[in-house]
C-alpha positions as CSV (number, residue, x, y, z in Angstrom):
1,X,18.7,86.2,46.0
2,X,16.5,87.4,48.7
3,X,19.1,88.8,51.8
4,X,18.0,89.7,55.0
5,X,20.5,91.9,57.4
6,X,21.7,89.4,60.5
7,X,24.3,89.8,63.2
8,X,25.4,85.9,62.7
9,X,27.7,84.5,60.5
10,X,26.7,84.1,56.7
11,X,25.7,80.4,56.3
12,X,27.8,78.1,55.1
13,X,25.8,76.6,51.7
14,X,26.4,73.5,49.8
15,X,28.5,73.5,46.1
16,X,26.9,71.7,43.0
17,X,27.0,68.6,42.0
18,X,30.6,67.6,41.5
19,X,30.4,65.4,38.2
20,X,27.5,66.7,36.4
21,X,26.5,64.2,33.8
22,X,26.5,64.7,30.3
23,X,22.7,65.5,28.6
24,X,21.1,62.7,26.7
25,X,20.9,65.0,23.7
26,X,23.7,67.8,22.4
27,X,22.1,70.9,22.4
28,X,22.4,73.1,19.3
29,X,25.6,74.6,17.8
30,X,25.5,77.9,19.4
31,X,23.8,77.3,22.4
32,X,23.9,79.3,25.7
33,X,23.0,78.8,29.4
34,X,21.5,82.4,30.3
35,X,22.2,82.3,33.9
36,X,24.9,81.2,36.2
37,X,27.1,83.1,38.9
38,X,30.7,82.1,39.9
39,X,32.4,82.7,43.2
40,X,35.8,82.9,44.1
41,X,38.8,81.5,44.3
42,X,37.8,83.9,48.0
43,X,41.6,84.3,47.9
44,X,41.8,86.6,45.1
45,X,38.2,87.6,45.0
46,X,36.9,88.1,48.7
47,X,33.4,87.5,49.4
48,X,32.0,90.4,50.9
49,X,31.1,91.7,54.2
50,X,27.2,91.4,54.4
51,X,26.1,89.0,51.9
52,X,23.6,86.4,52.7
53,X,25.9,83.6,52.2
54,X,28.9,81.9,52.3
55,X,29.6,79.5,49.2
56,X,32.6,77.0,48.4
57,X,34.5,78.5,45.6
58,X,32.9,78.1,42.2
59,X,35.2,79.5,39.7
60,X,35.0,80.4,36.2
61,X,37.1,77.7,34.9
62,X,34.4,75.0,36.4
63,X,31.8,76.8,35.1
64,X,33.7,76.7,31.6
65,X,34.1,72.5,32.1
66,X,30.3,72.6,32.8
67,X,29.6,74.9,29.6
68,X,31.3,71.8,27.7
69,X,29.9,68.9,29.7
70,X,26.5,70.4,28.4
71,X,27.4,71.2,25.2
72,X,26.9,75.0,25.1
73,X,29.5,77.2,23.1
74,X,28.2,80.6,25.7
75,X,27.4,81.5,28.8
76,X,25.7,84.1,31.0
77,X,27.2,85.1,34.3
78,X,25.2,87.1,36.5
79,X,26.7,88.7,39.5
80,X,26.4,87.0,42.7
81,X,25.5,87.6,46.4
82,X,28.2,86.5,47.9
83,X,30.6,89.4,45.9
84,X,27.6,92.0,47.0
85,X,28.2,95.1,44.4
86,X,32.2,94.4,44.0
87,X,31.7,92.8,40.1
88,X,35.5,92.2,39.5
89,X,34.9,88.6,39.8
90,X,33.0,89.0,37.0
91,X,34.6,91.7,34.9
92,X,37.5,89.2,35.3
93,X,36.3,86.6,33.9
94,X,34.7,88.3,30.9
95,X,38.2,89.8,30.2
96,X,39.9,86.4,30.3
97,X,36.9,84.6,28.1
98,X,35.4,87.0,25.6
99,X,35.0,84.3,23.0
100,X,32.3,82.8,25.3
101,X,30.8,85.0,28.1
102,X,29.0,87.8,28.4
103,X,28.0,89.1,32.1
104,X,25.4,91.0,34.2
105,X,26.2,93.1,37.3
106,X,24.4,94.3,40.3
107,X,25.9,97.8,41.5
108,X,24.4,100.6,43.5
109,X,25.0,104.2,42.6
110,X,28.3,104.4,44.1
111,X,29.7,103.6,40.0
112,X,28.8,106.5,37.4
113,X,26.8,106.0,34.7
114,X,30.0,106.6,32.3
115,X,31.5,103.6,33.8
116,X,29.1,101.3,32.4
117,X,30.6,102.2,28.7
118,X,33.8,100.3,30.2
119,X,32.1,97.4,31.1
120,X,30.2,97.5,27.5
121,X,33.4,97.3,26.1
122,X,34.3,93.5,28.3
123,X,31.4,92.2,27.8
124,X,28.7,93.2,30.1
125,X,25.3,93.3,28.8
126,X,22.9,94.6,31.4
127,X,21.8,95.2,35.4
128,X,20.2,93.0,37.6
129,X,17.7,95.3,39.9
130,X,15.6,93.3,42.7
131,X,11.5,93.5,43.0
132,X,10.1,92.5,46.2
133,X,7.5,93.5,49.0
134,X,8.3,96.1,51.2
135,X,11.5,94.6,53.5
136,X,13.4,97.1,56.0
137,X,16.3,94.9,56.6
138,X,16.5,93.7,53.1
139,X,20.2,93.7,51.5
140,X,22.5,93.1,49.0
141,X,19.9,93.9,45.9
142,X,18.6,97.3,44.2
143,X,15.5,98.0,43.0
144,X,13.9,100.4,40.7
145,X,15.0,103.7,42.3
146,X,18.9,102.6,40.8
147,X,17.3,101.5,37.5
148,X,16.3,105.0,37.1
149,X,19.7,106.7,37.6
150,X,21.1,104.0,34.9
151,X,18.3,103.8,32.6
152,X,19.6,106.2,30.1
153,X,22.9,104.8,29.2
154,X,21.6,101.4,29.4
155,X,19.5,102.3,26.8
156,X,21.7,103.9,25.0
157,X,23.8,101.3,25.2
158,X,21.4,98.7,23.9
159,X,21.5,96.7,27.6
160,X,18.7,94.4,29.3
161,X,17.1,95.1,32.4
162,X,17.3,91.8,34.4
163,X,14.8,91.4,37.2
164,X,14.8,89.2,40.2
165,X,11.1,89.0,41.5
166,X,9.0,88.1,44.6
167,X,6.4,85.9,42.5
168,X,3.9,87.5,44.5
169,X,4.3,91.1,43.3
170,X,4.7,90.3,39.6
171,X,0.6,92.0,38.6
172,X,1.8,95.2,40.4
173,X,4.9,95.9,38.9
174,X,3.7,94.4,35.3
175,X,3.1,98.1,34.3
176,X,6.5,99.3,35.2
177,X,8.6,96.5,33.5
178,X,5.5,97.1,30.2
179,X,7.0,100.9,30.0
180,X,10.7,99.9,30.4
181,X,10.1,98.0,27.7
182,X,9.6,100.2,26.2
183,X,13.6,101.2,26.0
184,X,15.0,98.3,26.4
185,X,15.0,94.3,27.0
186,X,13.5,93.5,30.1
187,X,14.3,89.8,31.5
188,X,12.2,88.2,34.3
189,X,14.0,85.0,35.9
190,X,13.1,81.9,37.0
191,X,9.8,81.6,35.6
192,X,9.0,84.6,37.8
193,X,9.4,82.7,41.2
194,X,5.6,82.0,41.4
195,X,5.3,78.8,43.7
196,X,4.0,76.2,41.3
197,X,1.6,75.5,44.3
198,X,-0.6,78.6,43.0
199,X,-1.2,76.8,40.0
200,X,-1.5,78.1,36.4
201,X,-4.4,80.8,37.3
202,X,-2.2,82.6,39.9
203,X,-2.9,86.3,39.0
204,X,0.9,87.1,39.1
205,X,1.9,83.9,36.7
206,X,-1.1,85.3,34.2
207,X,0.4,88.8,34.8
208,X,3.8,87.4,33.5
209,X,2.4,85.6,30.7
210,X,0.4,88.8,29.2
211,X,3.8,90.3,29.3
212,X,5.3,87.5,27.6
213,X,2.8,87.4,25.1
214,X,2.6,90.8,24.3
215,X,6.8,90.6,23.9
216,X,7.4,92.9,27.0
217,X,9.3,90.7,28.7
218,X,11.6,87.4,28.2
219,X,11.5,85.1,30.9
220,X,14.3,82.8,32.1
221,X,13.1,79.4,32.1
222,X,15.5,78.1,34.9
223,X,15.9,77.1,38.6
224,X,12.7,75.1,38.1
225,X,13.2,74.0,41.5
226,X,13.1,77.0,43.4
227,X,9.3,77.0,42.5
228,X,9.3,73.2,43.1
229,X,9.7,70.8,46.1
230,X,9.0,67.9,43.6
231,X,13.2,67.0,43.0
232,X,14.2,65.9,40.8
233,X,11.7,66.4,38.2
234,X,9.6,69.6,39.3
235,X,6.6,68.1,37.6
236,X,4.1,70.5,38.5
237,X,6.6,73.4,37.0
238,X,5.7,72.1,33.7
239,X,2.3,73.3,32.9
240,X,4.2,76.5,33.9
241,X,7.0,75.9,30.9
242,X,4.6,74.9,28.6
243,X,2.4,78.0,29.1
244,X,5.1,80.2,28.6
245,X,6.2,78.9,25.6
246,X,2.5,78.8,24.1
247,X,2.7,82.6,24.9
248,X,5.7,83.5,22.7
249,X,8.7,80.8,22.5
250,X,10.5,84.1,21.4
251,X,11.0,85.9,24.3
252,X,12.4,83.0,25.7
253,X,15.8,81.6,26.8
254,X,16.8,78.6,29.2
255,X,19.3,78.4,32.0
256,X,20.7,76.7,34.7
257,X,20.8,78.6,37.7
258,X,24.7,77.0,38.7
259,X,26.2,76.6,41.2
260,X,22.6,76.5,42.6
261,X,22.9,78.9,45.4
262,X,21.4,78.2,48.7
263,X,20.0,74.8,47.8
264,X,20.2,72.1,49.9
265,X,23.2,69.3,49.1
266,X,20.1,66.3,49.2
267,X,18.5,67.9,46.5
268,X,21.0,69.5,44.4
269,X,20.5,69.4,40.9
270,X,22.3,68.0,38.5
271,X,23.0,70.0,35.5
272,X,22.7,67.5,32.4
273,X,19.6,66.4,34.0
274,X,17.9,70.1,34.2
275,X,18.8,70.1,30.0
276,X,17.3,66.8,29.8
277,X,14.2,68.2,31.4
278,X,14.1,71.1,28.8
279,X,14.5,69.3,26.0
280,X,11.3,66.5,27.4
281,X,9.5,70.4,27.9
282,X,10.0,72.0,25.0
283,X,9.9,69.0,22.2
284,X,9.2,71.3,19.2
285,X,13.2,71.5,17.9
286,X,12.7,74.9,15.8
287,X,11.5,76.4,19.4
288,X,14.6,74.9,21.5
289,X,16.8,76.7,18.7
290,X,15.0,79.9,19.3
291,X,15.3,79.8,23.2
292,X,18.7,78.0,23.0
293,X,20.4,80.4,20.6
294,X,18.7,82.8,18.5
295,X,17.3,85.0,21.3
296,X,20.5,84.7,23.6
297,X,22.5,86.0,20.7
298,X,20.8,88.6,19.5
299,X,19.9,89.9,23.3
300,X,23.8,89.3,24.4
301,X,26.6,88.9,21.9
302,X,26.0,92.1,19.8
């Protein structure tokens, strides 16, 4: 998430929908959700000093009971905010429940290279670097400069390179993430955060697509409504899906974005309902299989 450096108090943000209901239609034996962060309990995990903000504890036994609400056997947990560059959170969890998580951290350089071998061996599976305009007071996030110093061993290690992107900078960093690609996965989320305002021809959404199409990237399709003020259905996010998946269904995989951080209680979304959306999206079932399980497996469980 984008952080900016403040002398007040971390805002206090809203926790997900309590009872999420149950999708209208079982996913696929094997499924996954490809993106989710849990928090907490703060008591044995402390959120940490700096960090953008403050959420109610999301741990990862409700993100398990969510897992099976929806009917997904895996899940993807990628390091959040509010634990900063402190991943035991999630190195925790991945220790506790290997049979159905795999993770992705954000660290800065202050971790050697070598130590990333140990995480390989919980159950991590990649970094999470930040792409945005220039920002002095931004925080919290790394950019390329730290993918370089781990590139090597992730490589080596067979990792993904997970990028969080300011959907207006996406055509001028498409050459970067085309030649890391060259090495290695490389994961764009949330549909690229283009504002679904710019419409279909936005020069950074057709950037992403030629990437997509070409196979140098995956793209998340999740958190629909952080390019959307249309809640609860984010209809003008469709044409978005639709395009992506015209490009190459394979480099693919959906998610849900939970606990939704920094969303507003009176449009939280639920979580049964953002699987009922992908399923109306994507209606083609051999395609939902590929972006539901084939490509999460093969990028994450080996």
């Amino acid at each position: 998430m984008s952080v900016e450096r403040t002398d007040r108090d971390p805002p206090r943000i809203a926790g997900p929908v309590a009872d999420p209901k149950a999708p209208r239609e079982r996913p696929p034996k094997g499924a996954w959700d490809t993106h989710a962060h849990i928090f907490g309990p703060s008591d044995k995990f402390p959120y940490t000093p700096g960090r953008g903000y403050t959420p109610p504890d999301a741990p990862v036994e409700t993100y398990l009971k969510l897992l099976d609400t929806l009917g997904c056997d895996y899940g993807l947990i990628v390091q959040g905010n509010a634990h900063g560059y402190d991943n035991r959170v999630l190195l925790d969890a991945l220790t506790r429940f290997p049979h159905r998580l795999r993770g992705i951290a954000i660290t800065d350089t202050r971790i050697a290279p070598v130590t990333l071998r140990a995480w390989h061996k919980l159950g991590m599976r990649g970094l999470r670097f930040h792409l945005f305009p220039e920002r002095p007071n931004y925080v919290r996030g790394v950019g390329l400069e730290v993918f370089e110093v781990f590139r090597k061993t992730m490589a080596e290690l067979g990792w993904v390179a997970q990028f969080f992107c300011d959907g207006r900078v996406l055509k001028n960093f498409a050459p970067a993430l085309r030649a890391i690609a060259q090495d290695m996965p490389v994961i764009v989320d949330h549909y690229g955060m283009v504002d679904a305002g710019r419409g279909l021809n936005d020069e950074n959404f057709q950037a992403l697509v030629k990437l997509v199409g070409d196979g140098h990237a995956h793209v998340k399709l999740s958190a629909a409504y952080r390019n959307s003020k249309q809640y609860p259905d984010y209809p003008d996010v469709r044409p978005f899906h639709e395009a992506l998946v015209r490009a190459n269904p394979e480099r693919l995989m959906w998610a849900t974005d939970w606990p939704h951080p920094s969303i507003d209680a009176a449009v939280m979304p639920d979580d049964g309902h953002l699987m009922d959306l992908f399923c109306a999206w994507t209606p083609d079932e051999a395609t939902r299989r590929r972006i539901l399980v084939d490509t999460p497996a093969r990028l994450f469980w080996t």
